[in-house]
VOPAGU-2260 file (C-alpha; in pm, 1 decimal, decimal comma):
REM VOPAGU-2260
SITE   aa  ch    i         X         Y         Z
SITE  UNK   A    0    1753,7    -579,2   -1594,1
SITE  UNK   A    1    1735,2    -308,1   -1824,8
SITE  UNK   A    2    1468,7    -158,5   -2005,5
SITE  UNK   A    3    1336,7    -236,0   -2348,8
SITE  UNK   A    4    1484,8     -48,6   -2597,8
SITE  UNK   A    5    1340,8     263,4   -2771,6
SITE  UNK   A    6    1192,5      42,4   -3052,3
SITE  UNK   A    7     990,1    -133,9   -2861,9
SITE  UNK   A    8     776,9     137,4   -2694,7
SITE  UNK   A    9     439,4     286,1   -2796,5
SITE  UNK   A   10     495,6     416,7   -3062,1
SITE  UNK   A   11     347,2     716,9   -3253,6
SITE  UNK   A   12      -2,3     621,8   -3113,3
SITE  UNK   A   13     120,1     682,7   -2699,7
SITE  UNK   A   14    -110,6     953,7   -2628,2
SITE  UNK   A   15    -393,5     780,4   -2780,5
SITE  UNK   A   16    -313,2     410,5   -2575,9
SITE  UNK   A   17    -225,3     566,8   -2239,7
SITE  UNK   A   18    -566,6     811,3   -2257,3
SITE  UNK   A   19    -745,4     416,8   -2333,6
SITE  UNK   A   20    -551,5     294,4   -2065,7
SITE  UNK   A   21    -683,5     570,0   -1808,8
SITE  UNK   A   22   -1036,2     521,1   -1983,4
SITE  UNK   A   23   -1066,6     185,4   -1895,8
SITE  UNK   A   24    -943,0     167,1   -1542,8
SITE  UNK   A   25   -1177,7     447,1   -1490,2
SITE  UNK   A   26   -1468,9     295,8   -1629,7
SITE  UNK   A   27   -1384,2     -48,7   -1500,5
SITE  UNK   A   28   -1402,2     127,3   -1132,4
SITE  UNK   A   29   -1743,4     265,2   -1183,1
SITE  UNK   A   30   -1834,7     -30,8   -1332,2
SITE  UNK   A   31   -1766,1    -234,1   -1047,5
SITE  UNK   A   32   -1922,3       0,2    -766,2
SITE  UNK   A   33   -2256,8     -29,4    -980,3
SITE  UNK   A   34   -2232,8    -376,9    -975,4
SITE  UNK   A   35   -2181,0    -362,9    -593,2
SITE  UNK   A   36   -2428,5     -88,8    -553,9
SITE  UNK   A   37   -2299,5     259,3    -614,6
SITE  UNK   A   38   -2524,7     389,9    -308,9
SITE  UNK   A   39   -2444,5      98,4    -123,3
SITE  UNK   A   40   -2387,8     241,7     273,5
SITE  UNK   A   41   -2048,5     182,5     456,6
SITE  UNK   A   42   -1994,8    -142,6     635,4
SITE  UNK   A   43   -1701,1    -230,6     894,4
SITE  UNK   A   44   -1410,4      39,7     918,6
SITE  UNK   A   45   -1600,5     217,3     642,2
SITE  UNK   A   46   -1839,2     384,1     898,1
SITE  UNK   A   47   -1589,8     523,4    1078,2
SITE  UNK   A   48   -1419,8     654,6     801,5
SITE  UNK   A   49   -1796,8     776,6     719,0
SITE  UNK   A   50   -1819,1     956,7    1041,2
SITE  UNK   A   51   -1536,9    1141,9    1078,0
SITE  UNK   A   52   -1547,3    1294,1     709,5
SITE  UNK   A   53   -1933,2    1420,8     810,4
SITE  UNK   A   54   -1784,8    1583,9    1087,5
SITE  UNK   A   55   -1530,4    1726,2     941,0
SITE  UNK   A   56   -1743,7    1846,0     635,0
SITE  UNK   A   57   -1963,7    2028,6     947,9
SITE  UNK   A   58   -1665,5    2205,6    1048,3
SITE  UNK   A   59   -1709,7    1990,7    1390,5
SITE  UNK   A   60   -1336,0    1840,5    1367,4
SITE  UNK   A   61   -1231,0    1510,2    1370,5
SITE  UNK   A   62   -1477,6    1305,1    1569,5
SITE  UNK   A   63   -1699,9    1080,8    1617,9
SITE  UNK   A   64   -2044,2    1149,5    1824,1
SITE  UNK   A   65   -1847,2    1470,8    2000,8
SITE  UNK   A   66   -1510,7    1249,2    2057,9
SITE  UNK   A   67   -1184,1    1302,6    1928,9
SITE  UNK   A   68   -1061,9    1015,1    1772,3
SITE  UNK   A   69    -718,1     928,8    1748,1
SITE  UNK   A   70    -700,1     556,0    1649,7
SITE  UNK   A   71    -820,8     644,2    1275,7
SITE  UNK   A   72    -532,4     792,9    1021,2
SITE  UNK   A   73    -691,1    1086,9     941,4
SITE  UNK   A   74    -594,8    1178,8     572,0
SITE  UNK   A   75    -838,0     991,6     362,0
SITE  UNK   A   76   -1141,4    1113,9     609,6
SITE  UNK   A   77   -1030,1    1421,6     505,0
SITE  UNK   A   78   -1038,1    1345,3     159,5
SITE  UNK   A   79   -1369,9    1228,8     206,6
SITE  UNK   A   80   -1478,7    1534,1     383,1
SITE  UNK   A   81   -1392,4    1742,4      76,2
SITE  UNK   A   82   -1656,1    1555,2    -126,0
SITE  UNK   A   83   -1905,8    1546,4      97,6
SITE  UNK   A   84   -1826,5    1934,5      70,3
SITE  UNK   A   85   -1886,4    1940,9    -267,0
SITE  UNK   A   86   -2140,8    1699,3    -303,7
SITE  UNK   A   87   -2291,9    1636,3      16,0
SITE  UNK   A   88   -2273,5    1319,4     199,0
SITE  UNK   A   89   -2282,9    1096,2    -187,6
SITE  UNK   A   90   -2190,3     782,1    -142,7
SITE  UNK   A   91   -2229,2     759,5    -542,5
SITE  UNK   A   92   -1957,8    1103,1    -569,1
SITE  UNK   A   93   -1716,8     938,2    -307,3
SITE  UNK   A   94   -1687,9     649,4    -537,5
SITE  UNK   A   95   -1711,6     883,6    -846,2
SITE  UNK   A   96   -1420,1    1060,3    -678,7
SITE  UNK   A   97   -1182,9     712,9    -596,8
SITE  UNK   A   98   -1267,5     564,8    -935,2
SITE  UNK   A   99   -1032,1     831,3   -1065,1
SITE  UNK   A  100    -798,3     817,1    -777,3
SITE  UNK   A  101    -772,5     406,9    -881,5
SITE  UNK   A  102    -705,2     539,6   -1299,0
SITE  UNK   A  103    -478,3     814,0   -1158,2
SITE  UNK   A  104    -302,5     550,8    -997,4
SITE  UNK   A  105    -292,1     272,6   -1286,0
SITE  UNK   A  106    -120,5     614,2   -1520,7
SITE  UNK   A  107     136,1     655,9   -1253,3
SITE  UNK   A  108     189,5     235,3   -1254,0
SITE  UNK   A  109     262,1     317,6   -1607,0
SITE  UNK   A  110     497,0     608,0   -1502,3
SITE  UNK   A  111     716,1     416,5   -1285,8
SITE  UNK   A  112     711,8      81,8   -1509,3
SITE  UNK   A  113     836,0     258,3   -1791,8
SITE  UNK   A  114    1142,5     443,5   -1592,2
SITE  UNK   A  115    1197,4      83,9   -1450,4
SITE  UNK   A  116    1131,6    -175,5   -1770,7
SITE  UNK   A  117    1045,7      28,7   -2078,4
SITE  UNK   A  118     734,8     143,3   -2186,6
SITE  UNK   A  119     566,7    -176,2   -2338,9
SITE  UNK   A  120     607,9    -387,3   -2045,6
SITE  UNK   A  121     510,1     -59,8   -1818,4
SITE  UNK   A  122     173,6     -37,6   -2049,4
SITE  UNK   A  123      98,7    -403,3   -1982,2
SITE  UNK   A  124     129,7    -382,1   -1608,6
SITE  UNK   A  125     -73,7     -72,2   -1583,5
SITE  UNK   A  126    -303,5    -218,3   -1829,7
SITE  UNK   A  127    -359,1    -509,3   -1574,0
SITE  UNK   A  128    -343,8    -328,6   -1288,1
SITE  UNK   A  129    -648,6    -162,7   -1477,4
SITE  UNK   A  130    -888,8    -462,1   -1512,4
SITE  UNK   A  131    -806,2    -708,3   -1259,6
SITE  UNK   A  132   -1090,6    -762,2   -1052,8
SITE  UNK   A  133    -869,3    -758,3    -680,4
SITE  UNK   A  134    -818,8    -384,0    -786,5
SITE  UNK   A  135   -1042,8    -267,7    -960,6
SITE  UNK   A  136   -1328,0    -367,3    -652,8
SITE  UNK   A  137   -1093,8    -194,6    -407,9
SITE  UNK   A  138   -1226,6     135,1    -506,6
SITE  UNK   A  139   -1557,5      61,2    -389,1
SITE  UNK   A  140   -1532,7      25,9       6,4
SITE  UNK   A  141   -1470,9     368,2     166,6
SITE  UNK   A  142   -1115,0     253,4     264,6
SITE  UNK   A  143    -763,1     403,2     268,5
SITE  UNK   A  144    -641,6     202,7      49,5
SITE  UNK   A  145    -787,9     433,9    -276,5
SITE  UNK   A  146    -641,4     751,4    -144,1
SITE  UNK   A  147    -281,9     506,2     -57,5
SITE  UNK   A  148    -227,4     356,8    -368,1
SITE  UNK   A  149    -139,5     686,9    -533,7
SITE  UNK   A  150      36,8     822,1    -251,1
SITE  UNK   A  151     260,3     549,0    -246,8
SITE  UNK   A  152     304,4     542,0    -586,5
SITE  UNK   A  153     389,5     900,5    -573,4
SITE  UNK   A  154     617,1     830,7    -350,7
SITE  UNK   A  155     798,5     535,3    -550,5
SITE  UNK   A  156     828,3     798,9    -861,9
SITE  UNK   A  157    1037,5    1043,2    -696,2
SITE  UNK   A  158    1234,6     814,8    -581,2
SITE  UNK   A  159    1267,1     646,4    -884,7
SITE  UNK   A  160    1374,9     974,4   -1004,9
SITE  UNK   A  161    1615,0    1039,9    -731,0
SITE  UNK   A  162    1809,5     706,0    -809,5
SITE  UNK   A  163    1787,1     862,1   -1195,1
SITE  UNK   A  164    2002,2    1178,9   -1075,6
SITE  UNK   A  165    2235,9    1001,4    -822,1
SITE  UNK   A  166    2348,7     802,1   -1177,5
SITE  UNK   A  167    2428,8    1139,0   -1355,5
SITE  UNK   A  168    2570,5    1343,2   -1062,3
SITE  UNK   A  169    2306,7    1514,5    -970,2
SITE  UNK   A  170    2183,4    1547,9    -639,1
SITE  UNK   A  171    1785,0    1479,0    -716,1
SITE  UNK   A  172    1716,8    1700,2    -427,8
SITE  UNK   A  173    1368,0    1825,6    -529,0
SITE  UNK   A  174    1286,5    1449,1    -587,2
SITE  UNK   A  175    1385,5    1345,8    -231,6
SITE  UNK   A  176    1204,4    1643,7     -91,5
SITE  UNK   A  177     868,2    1513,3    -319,6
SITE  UNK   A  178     927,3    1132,9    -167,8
SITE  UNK   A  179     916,4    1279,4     154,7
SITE  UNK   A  180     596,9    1475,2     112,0
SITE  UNK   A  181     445,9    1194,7     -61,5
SITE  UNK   A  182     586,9     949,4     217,5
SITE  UNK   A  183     439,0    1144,2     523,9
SITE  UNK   A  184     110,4    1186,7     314,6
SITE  UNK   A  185     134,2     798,1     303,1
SITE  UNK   A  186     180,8     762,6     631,4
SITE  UNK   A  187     -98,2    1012,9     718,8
SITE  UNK   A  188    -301,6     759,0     530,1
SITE  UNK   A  189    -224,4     431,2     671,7
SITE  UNK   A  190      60,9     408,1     923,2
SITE  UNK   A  191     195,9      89,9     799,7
SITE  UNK   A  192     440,6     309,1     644,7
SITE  UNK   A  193     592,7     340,4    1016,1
SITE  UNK   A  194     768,2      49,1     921,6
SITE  UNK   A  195     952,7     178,9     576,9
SITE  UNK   A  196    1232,6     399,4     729,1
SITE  UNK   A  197    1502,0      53,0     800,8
SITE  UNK   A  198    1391,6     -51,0     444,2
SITE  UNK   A  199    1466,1     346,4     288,7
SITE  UNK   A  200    1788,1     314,0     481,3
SITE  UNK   A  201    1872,9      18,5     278,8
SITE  UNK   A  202    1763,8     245,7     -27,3
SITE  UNK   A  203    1996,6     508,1      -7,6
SITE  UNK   A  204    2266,9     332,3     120,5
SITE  UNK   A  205    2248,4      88,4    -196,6
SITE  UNK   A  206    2172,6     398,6    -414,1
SITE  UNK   A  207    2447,4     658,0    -283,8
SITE  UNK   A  208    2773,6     487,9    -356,8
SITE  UNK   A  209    3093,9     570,5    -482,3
SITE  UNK   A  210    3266,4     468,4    -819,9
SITE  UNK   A  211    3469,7     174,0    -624,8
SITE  UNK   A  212    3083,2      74,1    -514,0
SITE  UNK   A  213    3125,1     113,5    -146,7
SITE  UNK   A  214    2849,0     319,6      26,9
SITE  UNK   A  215    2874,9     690,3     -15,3
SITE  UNK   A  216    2766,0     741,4     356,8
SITE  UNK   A  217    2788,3    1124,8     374,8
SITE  UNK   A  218    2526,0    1152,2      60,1
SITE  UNK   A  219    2344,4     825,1     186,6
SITE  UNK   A  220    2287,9    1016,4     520,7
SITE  UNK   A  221    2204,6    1341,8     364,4
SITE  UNK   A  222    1953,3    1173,5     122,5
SITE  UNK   A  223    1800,5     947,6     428,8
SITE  UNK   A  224    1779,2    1294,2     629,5
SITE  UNK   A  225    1615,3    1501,6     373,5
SITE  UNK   A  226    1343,9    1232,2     306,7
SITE  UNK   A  227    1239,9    1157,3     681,8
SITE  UNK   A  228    1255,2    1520,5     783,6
SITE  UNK   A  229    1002,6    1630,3     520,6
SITE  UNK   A  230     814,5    1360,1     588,3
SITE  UNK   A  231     842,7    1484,8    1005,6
SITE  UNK   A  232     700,5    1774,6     902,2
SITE  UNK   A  233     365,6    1668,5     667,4
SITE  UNK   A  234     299,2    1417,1     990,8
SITE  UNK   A  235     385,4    1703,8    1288,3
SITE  UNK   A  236      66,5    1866,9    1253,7
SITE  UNK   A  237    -160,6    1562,7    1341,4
SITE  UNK   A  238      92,5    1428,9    1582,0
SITE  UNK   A  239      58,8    1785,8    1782,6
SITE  UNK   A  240    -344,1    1799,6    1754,1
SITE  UNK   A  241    -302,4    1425,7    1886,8
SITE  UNK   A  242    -108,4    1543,9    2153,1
SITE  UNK   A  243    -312,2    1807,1    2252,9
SITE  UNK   A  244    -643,6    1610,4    2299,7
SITE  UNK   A  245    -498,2    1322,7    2476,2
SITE  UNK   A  246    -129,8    1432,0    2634,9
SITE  UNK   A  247      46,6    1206,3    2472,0
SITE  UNK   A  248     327,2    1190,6    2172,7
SITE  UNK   A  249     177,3     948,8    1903,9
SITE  UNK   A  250     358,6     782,7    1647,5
SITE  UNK   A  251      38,2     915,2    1383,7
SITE  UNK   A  252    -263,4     691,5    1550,1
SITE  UNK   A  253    -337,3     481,8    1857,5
SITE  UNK   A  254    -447,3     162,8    1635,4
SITE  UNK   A  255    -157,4      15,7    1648,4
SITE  UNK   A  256    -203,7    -174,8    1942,7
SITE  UNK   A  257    -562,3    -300,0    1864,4
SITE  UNK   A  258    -444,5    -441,6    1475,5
SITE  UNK   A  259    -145,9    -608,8    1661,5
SITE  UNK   A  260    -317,8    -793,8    1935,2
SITE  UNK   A  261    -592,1    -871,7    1664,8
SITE  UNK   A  262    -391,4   -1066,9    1488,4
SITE  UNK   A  263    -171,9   -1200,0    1708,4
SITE  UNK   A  264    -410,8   -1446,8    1931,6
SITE  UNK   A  265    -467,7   -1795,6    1919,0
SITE  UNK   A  266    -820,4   -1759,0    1726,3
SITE  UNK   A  267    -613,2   -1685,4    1415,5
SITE  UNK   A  268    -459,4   -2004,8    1431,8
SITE  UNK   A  269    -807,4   -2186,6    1411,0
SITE  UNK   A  270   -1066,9   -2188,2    1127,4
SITE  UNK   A  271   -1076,1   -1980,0     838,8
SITE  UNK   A  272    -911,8   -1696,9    1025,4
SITE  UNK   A  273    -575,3   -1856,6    1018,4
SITE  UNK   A  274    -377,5   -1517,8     953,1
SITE  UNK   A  275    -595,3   -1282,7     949,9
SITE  UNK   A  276    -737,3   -1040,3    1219,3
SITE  UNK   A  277   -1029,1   -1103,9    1414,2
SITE  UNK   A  278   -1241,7    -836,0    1642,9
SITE  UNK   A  279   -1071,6    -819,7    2025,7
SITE  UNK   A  280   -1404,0    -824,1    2158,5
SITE  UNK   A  281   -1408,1   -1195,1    2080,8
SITE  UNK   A  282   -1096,9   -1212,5    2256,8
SITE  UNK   A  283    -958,8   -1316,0    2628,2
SITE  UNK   A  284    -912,5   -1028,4    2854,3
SITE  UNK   A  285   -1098,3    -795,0    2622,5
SITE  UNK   A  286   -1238,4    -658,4    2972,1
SITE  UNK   A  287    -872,5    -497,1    3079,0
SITE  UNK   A  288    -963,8    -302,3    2751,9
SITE  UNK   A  289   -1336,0    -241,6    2801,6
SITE  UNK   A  290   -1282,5     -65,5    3121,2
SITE  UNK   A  291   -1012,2     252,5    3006,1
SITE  UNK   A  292   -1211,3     256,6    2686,7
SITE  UNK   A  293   -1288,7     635,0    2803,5
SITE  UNK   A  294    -864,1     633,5    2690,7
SITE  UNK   A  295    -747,9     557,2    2382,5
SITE  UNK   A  296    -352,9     537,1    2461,6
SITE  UNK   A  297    -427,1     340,1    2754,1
SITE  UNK   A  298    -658,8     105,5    2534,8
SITE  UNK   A  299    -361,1     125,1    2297,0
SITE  UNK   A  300     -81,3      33,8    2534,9
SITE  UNK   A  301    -264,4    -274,7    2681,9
SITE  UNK   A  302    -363,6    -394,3    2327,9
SITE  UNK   A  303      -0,7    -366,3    2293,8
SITE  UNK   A  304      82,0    -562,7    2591,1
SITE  UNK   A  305    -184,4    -828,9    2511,2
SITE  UNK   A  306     -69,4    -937,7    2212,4
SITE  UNK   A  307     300,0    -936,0    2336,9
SITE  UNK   A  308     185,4   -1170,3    2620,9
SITE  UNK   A  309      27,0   -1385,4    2375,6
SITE  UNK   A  310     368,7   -1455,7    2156,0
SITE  UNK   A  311     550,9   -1485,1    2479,8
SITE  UNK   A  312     322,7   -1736,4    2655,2
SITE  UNK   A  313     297,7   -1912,7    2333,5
SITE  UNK   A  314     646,7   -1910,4    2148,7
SITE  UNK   A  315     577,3   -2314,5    2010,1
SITE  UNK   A  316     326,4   -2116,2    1791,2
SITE  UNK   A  317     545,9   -1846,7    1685,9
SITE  UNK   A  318     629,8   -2028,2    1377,8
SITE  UNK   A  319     276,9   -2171,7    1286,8
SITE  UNK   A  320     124,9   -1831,7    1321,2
SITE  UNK   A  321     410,4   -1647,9    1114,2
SITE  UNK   A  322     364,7   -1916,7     805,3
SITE  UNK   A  323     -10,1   -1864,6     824,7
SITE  UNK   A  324      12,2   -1495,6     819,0
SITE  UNK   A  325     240,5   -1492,4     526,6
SITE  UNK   A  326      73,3   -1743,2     351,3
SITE  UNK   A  327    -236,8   -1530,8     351,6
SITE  UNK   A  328     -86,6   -1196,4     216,8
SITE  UNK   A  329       1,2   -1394,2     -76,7
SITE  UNK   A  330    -316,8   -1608,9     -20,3
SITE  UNK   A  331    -450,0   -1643,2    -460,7
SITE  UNK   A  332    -781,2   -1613,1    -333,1
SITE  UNK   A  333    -975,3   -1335,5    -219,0
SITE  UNK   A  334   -1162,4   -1346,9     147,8
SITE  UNK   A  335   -1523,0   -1371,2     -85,9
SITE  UNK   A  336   -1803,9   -1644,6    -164,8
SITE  UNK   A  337   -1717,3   -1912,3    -314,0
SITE  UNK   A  338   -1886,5   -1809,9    -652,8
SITE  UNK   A  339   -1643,6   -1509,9    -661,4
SITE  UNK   A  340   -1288,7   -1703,6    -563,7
SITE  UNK   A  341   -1253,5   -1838,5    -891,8
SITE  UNK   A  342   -1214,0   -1521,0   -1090,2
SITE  UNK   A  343    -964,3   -1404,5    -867,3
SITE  UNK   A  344    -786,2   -1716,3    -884,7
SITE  UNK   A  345    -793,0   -1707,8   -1262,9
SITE  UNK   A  346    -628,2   -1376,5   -1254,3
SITE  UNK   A  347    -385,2   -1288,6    -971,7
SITE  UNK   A  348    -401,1   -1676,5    -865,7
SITE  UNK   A  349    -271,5   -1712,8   -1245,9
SITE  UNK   A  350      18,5   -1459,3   -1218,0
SITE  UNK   A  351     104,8   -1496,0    -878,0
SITE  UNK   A  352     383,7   -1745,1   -1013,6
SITE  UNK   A  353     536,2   -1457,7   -1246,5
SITE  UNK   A  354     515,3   -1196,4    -972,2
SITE  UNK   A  355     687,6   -1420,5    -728,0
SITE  UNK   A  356     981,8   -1505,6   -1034,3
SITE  UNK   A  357     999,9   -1163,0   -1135,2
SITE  UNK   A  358    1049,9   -1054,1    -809,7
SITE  UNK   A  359    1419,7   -1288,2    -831,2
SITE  UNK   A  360    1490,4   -1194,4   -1212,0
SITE  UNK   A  361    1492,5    -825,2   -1134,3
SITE  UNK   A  362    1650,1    -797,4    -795,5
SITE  UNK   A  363    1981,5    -564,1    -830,7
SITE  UNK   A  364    2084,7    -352,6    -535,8
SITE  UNK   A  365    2250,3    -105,1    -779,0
SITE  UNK   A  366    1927,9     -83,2    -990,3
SITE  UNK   A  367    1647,3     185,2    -912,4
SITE  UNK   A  368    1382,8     -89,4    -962,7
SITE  UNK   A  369    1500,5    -193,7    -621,8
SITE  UNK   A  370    1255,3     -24,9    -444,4
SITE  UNK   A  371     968,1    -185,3    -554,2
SITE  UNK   A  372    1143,1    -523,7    -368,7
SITE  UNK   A  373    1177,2    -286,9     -47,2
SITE  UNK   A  374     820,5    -186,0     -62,9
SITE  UNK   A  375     716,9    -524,0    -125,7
SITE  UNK   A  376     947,4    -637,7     153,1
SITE  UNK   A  377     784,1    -396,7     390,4
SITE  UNK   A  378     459,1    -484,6     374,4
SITE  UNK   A  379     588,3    -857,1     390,1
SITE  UNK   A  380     723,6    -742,6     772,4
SITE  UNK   A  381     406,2    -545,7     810,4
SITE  UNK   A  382     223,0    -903,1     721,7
SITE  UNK   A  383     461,7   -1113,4     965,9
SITE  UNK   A  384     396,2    -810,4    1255,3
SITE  UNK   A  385      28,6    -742,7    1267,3
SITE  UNK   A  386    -176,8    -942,1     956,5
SITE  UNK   A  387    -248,5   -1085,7     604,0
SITE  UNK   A  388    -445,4   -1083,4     366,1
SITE  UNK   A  389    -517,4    -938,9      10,0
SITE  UNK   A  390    -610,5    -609,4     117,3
SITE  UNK   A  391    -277,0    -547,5     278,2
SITE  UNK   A  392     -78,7    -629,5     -32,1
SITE  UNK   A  393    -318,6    -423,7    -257,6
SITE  UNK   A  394     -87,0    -126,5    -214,4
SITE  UNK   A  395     145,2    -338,2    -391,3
SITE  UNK   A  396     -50,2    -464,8    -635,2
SITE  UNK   A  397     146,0    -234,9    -987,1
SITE  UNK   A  398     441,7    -314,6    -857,2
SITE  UNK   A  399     376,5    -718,2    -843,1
SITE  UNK   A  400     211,8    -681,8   -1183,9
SITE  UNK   A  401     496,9    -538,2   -1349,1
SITE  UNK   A  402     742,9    -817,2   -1206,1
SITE  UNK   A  403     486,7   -1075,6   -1343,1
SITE  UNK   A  404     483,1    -898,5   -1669,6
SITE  UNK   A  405     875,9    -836,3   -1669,5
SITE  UNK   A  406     925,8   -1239,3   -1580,5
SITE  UNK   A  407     663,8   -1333,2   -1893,1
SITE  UNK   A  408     834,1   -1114,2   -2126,8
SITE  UNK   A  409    1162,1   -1315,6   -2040,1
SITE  UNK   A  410    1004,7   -1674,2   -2079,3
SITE  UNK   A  411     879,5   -1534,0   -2432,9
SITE  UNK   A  412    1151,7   -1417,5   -2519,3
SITE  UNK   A  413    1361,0   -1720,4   -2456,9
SITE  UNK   A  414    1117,2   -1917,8   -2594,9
SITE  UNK   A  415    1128,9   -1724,6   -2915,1
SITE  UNK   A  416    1480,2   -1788,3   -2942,1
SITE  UNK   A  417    1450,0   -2128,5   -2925,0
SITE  UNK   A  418    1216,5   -2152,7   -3216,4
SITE  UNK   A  419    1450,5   -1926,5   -3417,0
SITE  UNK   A  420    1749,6   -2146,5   -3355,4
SITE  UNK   A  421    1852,9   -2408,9   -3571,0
SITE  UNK   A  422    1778,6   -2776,6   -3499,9
């Protein structure tokens, strides 16, 4: 689809609306880590996250209680680390701090949306992105996801850009070589990312072609190269320090196993935890784990092997647990009280519809937009592999707004028409 015509941008008052739009997803963030208690402590993963930052602030490196730990991403505790640097260990500052990081990322939702779908519809999307509730409380928990959003979205501009060159003949070089600092910064964040390189393949391969429209495989190569060796070399330093502390080569953490045999059991076929995760403690066998828990790539390899024996053992409910676990990253409720479901569902419940038909309406191979479907679709597979729920879409979340918005501006328009036309 392509994007709204000069006329029907900002206008004259731009600077003015976009320095609004940045004022109010800032102050919406704050707003919502008073109401949850801007001194509130860490809770879950949180403390983890907690701990290694203090240690790292204490120049003790990156452990917990004297222990290296490698199952933890490590660049948001070091994020953390350099506030607690600064500030001391504030849980008020570190939520100061990601309250920008969450309006930094709703101006670069802008960014992107108006490359993609012109700058009205990009100042909508941001301008939701901005205020609805999912998000906004999101940069209260001390939790990647606030230092992820803008990474990825970092990430999605330069490539955005990239496809931009490739269209004039230009090889976009310095904006592959900023997607691929941005992706292994990403990845350094949450490793989910692991999963992106088949999906970038598809990227270049649709975006490098010749004027007949066949694949341009020499330039499709080069681009693919240039993107995962950059991002090789932002991830080699933590994948050596891994190395060295345990003797093994780690693709970024040793979670992986752990979040896969989490939610691939048969407690999240039961209950309220269809799809989700649940803690392997509660879990069969947890005792193979409990006893090389001195080793975290053994723990990881036999978390690996657990949940593996569980899909194999079980393959009748294959298909019950894949539905459940997509069903719940697209789930239009949030995992809260019952008090608190209905204002999500009154606003991404609402648009989930126009995300979903936006999503069709906008889907072009030969169109840069089409990254935001490969993102989307990644996560989808990361949903299908390993969990879902709202917090894995979240990094998501500007890209599903501005299909919503793009699919609403259509119906309007069309309906518009219709009034306009004769009887």
């Amino acid at each position: 689809m392509p994007p709204e015509t000069p006329d029907a941008g900002l206008g004259r008052h731009r600077r003015a609306l976009l320095m609004a739009l940045v004022a109010v997803a800032l102050i919406a963030r704050l707003a919502g880590s008073a109401l949850l208690g801007m001194n509130a402590p860490p809770v879950a993963d949180d403390r983890d996250y907690d701990k290694l930052a203090l240690s790292l602030s204490r120049g003790e490196g990156y452990a917990i209680e004297g222990y290296f730990i490698s199952f933890r991403p490590p660049l948001y505790p070091v994020f953390l680390s350099l506030v607690y640097r600064v500030a001391g260990q504030s849980y008020p500052a570190v939520r100061v701090a990601q309250a920008l990081l969450g309006a930094f990322s709703a101006w670069l939702a802008f960014l992107i949306g108006r490359r993609l779908f012109g700058e009205r519809r990009a100042f909508i999307a941001a301008a939701l992105f901005a205020v609805a509730p999912a998000d906004v409380f999101f940069c209260h928990g001390l939790l990647t996801e606030t230092l992820f959003i803008p990474l990825l979205g970092a990430m999605v501009y330069a490539l955005v850009r990239a496809s931009e060159a490739r269209v004039r003949g230009a090889s976009g070089v310095r904006w592959l070589l900023a997607g691929g600092v941005a992706l292994g910064s990403a990845t350094l964040t949450r490793p989910v990312l692991l999963l992106f390189p088949p999906f970038l393949l598809m990227w270049v391969l649709w975006t490098y072609r010749r004027s007949d429209g066949r694949p341009d495989l020499r330039a499709a190569a080069g681009g693919f190269s240039v993107i995962i060796a950059v991002a090789l070399i932002v991830t080699a330093p933590w994948i050596g320090l891994v190395h060295k502390h345990t003797g093994h080569w780690v693709p970024v953490t040793t979670g992986g196993g752990v979040t896969f045999w989490g939610g691939n059991n048969v407690r999240v076929l039961e209950g309220d935890r269809w799809g989700r995760w649940v803690f392997i403690g509660e879990l069969p066998f947890y005792d193979e784990l409990r006893v090389v828990a001195y080793d975290q790539v053994e723990v990881d390899r036999r978390a690996w092997r657990l949940g593996f024996n569980f899909l194999a053992n079980n393959p009748d409910k294959v298909p019950k647990l894949l539905m459940y676990k997509l069903a719940r990253f697209w789930n239009p409720w949030a995992n809260l009280p019952w008090g608190q479901k209905s204002v999500y569902l009154l606003t991404y419940g609402l648009a989930l519809p126009w995300m979903l038909a936006g999503m069709v309406m906008t889907f072009r191979r030969d169109r840069p937009e089409v990254i935001l479907h490969l993102l989307v679709g990644t996560f989808c597979l990361s949903a299908l592999v390993f969990w879902g729920d709202a917090r894995i879409r979240s990094a998501v979340s500007p890209y599903l707004w501005m299909f919503a918005v793009v699919a609403a501006a259509r119906a309007w328009r069309r309906m518009a028409a219709r009034r306009a036309s004769p009887a």
